[in-house]
N, C-alpha and C positions, 0 to 999 in steps of 0.2 A: 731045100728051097729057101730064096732069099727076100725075105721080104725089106721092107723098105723100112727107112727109120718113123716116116710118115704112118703106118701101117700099126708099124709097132707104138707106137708113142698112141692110138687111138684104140688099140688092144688094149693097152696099158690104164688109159682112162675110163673105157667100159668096165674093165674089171674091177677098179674102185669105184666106180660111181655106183656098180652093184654088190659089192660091202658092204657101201653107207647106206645104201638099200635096204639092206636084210638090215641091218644094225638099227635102223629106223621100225623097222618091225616090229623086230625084238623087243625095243622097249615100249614099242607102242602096247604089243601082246601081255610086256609084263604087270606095264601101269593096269590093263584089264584085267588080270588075274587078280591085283591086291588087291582094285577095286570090289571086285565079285566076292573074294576070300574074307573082306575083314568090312567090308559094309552093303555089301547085294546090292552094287548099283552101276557096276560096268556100263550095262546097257543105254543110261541116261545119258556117259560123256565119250562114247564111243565115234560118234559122229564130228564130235568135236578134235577127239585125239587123232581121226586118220588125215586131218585135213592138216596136221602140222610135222611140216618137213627139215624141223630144228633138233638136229638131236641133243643139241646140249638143252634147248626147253621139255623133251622129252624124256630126260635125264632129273631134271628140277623137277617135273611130273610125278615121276616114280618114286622119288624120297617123300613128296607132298603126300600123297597116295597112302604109303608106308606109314607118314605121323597124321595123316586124317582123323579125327574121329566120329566125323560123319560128312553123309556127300556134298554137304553143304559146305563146310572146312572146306575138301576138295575145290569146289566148285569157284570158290573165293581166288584162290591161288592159278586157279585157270584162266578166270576170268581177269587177274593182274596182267595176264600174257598179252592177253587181247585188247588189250588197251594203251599195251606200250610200258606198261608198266617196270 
């Protein structure tokens, strides 16, 4: 069966636009694990990490996360996001 180069080209872009998807996920899931694992406070910026659909700031997140040493540290470095920082 032949489909169209129009077709194919919008195949082509749903498929990656749901990689970046999942890939936005993932780090969103992982920043929540280190949260939870090394300060019990996922829950507090959970709301805040779904609403961002940057994966290179969701990237910055998860190192931030990583050298937090509490959710406050974290929270600073979130809050630089949202301000344009």
């Amino acid at each position: 069966m032949y489909e169209s180069e129009l077709v194919q080209y919008w195949s082509a872009k749903e498929r990656q636009e749901g990689i970046q998807q999942g890939e936005r996920i993932r780090a969103m899931e992982d920043i929540l694990e280190v949260l939870e694992l090394r300060l019990q406070s996922a829950s507090l910026f959970k709301p805040r990490l779904e609403a961002i659909d940057d994966l290179q700031r969701l990237e910055q997140l998860l190192s931030a996360a990583i050298l937090a040493d509490s959710p406050e540290d974290f929270r600073k470095v979130l809050d630089q996001g949202s301000h344009g920082v």
